[in-house]
C-alpha positions in Angstrom: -15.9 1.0 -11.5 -12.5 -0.3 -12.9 -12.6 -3.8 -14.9 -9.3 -5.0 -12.5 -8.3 -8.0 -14.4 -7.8 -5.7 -17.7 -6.0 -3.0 -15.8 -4.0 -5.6 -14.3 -3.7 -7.0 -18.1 -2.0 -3.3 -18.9 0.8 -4.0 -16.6 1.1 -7.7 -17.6 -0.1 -9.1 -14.1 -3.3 -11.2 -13.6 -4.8 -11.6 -10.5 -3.4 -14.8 -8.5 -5.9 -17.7 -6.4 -6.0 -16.6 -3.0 -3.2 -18.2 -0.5 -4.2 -20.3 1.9 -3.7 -19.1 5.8 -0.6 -20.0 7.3 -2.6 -20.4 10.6 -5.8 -20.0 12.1 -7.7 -17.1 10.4 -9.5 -16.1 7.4 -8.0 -14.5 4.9 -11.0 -11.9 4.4 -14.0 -10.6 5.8 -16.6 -8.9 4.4 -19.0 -6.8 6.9 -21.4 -4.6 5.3 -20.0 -3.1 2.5 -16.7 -3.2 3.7 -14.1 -6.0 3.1 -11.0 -6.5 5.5 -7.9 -8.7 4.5 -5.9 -10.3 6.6 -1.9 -9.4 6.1 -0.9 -10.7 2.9 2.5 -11.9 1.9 4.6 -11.8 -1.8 3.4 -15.4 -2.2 3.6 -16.6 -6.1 2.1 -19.9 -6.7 2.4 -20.6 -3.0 6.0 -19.9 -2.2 8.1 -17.0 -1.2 8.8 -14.6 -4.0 11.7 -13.6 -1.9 12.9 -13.3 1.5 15.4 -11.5 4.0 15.4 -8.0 5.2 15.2 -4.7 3.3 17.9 -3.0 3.5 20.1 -5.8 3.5 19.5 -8.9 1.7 16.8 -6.4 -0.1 16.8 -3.8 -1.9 14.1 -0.9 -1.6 13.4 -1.1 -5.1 12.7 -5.3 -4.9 11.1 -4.8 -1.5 8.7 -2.3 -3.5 8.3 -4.9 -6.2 7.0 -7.3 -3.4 4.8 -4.7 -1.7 3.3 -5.2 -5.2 2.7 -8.8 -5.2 1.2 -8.7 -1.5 -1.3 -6.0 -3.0 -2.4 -8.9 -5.7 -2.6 -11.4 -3.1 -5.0 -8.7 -1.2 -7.1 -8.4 -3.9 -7.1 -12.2 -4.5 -8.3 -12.2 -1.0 -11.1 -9.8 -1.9 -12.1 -12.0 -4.4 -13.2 -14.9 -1.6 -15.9 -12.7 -0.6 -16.7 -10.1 -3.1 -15.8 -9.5 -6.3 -13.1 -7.5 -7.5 -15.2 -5.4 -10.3 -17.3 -4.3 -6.9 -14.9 -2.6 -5.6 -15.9 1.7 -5.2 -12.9 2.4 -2.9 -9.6 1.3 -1.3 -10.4 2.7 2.4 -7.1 1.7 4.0 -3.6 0.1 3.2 -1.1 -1.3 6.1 2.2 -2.1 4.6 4.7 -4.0 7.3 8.1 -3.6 6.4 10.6 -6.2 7.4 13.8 -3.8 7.8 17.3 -4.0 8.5 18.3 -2.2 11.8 18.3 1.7 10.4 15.6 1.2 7.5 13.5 4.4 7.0 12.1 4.1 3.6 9.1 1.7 4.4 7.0 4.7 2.6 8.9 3.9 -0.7 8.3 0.2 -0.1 4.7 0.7 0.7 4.3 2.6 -2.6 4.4 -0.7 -4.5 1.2 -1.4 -3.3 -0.6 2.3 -3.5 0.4 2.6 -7.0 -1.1 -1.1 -7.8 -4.4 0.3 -6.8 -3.9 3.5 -8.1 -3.5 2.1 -11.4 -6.3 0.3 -11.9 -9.2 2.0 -9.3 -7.8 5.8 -10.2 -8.8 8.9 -8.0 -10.7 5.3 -5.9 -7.4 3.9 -5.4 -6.1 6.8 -3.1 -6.2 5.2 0.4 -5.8 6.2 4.3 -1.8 4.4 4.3 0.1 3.4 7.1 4.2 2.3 6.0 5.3 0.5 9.5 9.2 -0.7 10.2 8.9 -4.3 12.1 11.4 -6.4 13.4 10.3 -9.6 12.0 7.7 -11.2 10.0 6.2 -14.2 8.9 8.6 -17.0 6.7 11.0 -14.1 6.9 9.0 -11.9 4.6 10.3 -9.0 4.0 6.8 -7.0 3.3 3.2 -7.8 4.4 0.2 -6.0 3.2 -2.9 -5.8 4.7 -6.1 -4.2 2.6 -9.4 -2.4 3.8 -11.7 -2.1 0.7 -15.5 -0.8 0.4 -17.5 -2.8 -2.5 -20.7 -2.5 -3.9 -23.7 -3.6 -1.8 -24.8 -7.1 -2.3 -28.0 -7.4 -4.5 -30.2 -10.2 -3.6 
């Protein structure tokens, strides 16, 4: 199992306090040995790391960069119901892409995220991905992550 704050450490990232939900929902849920996020967004310290659509206002590289930051906020949304040293496997990454009519590189956006976990779970941080072009999302975000993650069982 990876130690995830000092892998984080190693790229000079720590793991954030879980965002609050912008509406009615949780922002995990843990069922068995599996936890599911809700979509996370590139929220630092509770505001908008950037906004605007990739492709335009964003670049692929900066959109990839925030793809990162929703993956933190996953895993800070992890941390609400399990902790982050439990996890064995990332099952399943959804990356939403906020694109500019003609965008097709949500897979290179989406890699922000897959290489986050890849980093610091290894061979465990290879995940089932999906890289989806929307039209619109939340605050005008221009990525949204969402995170399926198996973890230890509970010992009680």
């Amino acid at each position: 199992m990876a130690d995830v704050r000092a892998k984080l450490a190693e790229k000079g990232l720590t793991l954030p306090v879980a965002a609050k939900p912008l509406a009615a929902y949780t922002p995990a849920v843990k069922t068995g040995n599996i936890v599911f996020t809700a979509g996370q967004l590139p929220l630092v310290n509770g505001e908008m790391a950037q906004t605007g659509k990739v492709g335009a206002e964003v670049s692929v590289e900066e959109a990839k960069h925030l793809a990162e930051i929703c993956a933190l906020n996953a895993l800070a949304a992890v941390e609400l119901v399990a902790p982050v040293d439990s996890i064995v496997q990332v099952v399943r990454i959804v990356c939403y892409v906020n694109g500019a009519p003609g965008f097709v590189s949500q897979p290179a956006v989406a890699n922000g995220a897959s290489e986050l976990f890849m980093h610091i779970f290894g061979d465990a941080g290879i995940a089932a991905r999906s890289a989806l072009g929307v039209a619109e999302l939340p605050l005008n975000s221009p990525v949204e992550v969402e995170l399926t993650v198996e973890v230890l069982p509970a010992i009680i």
